[in-house]
C-alpha positions in Angstrom: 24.6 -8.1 14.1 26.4 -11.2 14.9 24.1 -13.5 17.5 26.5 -13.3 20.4 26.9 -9.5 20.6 23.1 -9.4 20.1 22.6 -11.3 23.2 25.1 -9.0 25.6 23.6 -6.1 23.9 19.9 -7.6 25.4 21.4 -8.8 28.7 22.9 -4.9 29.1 20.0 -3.4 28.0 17.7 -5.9 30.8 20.6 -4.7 33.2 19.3 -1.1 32.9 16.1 -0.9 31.7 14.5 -3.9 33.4 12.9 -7.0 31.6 10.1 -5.3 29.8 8.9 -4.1 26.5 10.0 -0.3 26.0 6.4 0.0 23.7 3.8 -1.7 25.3 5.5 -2.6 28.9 4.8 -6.0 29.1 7.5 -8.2 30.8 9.7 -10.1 28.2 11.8 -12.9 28.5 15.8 -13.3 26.7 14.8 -17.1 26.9 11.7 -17.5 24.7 12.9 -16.8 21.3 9.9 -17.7 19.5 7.4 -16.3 21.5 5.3 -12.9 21.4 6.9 -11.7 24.5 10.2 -12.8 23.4 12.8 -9.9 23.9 14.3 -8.3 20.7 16.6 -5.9 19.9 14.2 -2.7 19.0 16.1 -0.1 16.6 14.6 3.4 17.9 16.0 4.9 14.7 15.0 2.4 12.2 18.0 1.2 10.1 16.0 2.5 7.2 16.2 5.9 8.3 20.2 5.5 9.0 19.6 4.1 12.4 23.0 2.4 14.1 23.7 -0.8 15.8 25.0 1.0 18.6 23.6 0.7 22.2 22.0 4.1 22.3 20.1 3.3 19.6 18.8 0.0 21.1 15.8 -0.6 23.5 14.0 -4.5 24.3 10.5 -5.0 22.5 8.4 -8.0 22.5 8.6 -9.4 19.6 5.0 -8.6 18.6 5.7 -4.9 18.9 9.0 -5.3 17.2 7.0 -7.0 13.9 4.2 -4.2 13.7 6.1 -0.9 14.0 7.7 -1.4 10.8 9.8 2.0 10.4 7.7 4.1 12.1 9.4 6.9 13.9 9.8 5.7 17.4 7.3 8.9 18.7 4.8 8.0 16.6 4.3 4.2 17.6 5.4 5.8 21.3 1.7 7.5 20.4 -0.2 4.8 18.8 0.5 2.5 22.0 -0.7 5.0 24.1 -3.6 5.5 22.4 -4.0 1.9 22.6 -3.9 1.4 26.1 -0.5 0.2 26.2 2.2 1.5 29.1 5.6 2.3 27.0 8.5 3.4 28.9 8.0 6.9 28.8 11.4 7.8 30.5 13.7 5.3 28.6 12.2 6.7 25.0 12.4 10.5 25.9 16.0 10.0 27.2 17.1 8.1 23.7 15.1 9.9 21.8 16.4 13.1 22.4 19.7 11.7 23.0 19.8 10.3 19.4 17.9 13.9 18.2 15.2 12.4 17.2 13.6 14.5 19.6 13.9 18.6 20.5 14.7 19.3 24.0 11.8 20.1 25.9 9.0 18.5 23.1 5.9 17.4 25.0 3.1 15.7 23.4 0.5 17.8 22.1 -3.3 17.8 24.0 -4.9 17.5 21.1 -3.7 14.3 20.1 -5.2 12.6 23.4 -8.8 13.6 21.8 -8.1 11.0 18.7 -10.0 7.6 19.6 -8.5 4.6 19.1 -11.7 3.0 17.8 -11.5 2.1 14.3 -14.1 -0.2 14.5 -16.0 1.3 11.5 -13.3 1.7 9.5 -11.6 -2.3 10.3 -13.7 -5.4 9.8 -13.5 -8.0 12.7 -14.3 -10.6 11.0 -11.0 -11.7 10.9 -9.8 -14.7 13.4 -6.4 -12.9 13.8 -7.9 -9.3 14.6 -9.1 -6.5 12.8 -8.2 -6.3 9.6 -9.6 -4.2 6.2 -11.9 -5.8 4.4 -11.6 -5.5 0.8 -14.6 -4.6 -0.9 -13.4 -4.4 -4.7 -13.1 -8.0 -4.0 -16.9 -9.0 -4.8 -16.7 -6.0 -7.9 -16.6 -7.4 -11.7 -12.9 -6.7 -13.2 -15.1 -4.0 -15.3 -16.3 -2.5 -11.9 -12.8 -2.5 -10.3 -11.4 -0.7 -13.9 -14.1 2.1 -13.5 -13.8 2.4 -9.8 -10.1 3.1 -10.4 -10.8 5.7 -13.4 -13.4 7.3 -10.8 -9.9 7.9 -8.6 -8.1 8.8 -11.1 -10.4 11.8 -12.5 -11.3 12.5 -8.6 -7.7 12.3 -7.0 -5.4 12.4 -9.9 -2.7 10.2 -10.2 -0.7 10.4 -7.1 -0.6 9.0 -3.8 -3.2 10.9 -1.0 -0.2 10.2 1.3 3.3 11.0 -0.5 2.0 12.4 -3.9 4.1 9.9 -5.8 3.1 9.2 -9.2 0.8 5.8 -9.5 0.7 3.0 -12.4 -2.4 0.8 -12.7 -0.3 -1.6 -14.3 3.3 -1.8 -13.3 6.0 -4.5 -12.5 7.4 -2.1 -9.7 4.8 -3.0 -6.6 5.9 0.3 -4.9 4.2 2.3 -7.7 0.7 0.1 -7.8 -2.2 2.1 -7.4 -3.9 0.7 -4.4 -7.7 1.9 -3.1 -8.0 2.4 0.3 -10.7 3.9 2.9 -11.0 5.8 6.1 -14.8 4.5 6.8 -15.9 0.9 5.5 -17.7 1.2 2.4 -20.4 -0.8 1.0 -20.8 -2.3 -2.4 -23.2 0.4 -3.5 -20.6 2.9 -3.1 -18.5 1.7 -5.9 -20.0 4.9 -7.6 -18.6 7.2 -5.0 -15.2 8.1 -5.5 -15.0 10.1 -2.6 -15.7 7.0 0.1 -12.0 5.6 -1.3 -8.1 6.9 -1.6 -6.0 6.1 -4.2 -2.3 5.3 -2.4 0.5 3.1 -3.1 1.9 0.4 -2.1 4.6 1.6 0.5 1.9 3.6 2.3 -0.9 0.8 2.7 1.4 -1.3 3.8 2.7 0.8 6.7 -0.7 2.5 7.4 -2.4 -0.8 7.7 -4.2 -0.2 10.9 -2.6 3.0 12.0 -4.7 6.2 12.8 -4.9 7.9 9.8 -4.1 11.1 11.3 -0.6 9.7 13.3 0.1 8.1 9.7 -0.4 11.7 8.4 2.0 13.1 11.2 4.8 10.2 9.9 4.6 11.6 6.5 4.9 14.7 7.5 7.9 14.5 9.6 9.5 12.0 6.7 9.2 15.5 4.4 6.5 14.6 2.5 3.1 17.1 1.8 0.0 15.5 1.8 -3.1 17.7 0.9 -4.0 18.5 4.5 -7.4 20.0 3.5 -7.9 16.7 1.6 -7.7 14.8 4.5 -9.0 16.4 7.0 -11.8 17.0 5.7 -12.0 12.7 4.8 -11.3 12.3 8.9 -14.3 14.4 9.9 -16.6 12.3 7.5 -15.2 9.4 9.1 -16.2 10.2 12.1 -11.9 9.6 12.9 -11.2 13.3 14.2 -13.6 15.6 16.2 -14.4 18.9 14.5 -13.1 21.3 17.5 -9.1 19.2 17.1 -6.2 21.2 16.3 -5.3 20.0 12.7 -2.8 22.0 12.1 -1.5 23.0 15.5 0.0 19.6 16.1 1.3 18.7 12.6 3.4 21.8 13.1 4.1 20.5 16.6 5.1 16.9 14.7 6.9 18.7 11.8 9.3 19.9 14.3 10.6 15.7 14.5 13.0 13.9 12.3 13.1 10.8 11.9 16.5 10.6 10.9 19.8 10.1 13.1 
């Protein structure tokens, strides 16, 4: 999008909506381009998905909510600031959203999802200077270790992705395809024997996962036409302490299902 007709598509936008951040409702400025509360132009239907350049499709975000939602579909980041403590515009989204179908008439969010905590303190280490971040415990594991953790997977999980079911390589040029090991409670170095502490995903999902509730993740997937093994996971989310044992699972991934996130 050529820079000029960015900047009357963000002075429109601050026209209608008001200078503030349609995910986390902090006030923005058009000025400041290189700050966090910069104003950007926010896709609602991320180009990835088919999304336009068209005005409908276009809300203001600070620039750090712009950076982390990746291509989340909008309801689902809409969800995970909540859950944060964050005020999105709630009238702007549901207007666009359904506006641009993304959204059935007369979709509520479901109860449930208000029981989900959005502590992930055990599963996040905050050690980190810039936040919380997961710590990698392979990293202190002999290359020999690291081989048998990943055989461990292998023979537990198969080969596929928890979270998409594509096929993984241990050793591959394609990035994508990498078997990565992930977790949904912090293990410990004396659980390299434990298969079932650890997932085996790829690439593409750690990377948009990466500090998302595991169970809004699972609703993104979902909704993108993919079939995790629910079963699988939700039983890994009540060991981890992530989902209470009285939440309706499937209830409101049916309630989810019922979303698209293309335009």
């Amino acid at each position: 999008m050529a820079p000029t007709i960015a900047h009357d598509f963000r002075r429109r936008l601050a026209q209608k909506y008001g200078l503030k951040c349609v995910w986390c409702g902090r006030k923005i400025r058009i000025k400041d381009r290189k700050k966090g509360n910069a104003a950007t132009l926010e896709h609602l239907c991320p180009q990835f998905f088919g999304g336009s350049d068209e005005i409908d499709n276009l809300a203001l975000a600070c620039r750090e909510c712009n950076s982390s939602r990746f291509h989340l579909h909008a309801y689902v980041f809409y969800v995970t600031r909540l859950m944060e403590g964050h005020k999105p515009d709630r009238e702007q989204l549901q207007t666009k959203l359904r506006k641009l179908g993304l959204v059935p008439e007369g979709f509520e969010l479901p109860e449930g999802i208000k029981q989900l905590s959005p502590d992930l303190s055990h599963v996040y280490s905050t050690s980190c200077k810039n936040g919380p971040s997961k710590g990698r415990v392979w990293k202190t594991l002999t290359p020999d270790e690291r081989y048998a953790l990943r055989q461990h997977l292998v023979n537990f999980y198969g080969n596929n992705c928890v979270w998409c079911e594509k096929k993984l390589q241990s050793h591959t040029s394609c990035q994508k395809d990498y078997a990565e090991i992930d977790y949904l409670q912090r293990p410990t170095r004396d659980d390299k024997d434990k298969p079932e502490k650890f997932l085996l995903i790829c690439q593409s999902c750690k990377s948009i996962s990466y500090q998302l509730h595991p169970y809004l993740f699972l609703l993104h997937q979902v909704m993108c036409g993919y079939s995790p093994d629910r079963l699988l996971i939700q039983g890994k989310l009540h060991e981890a302490g992530l989902l209470p044992y009285d939440f309706e699972f499937g209830e409101c991934l049916d309630q989810f299902a019922t979303l698209t996130p293309y335009a």
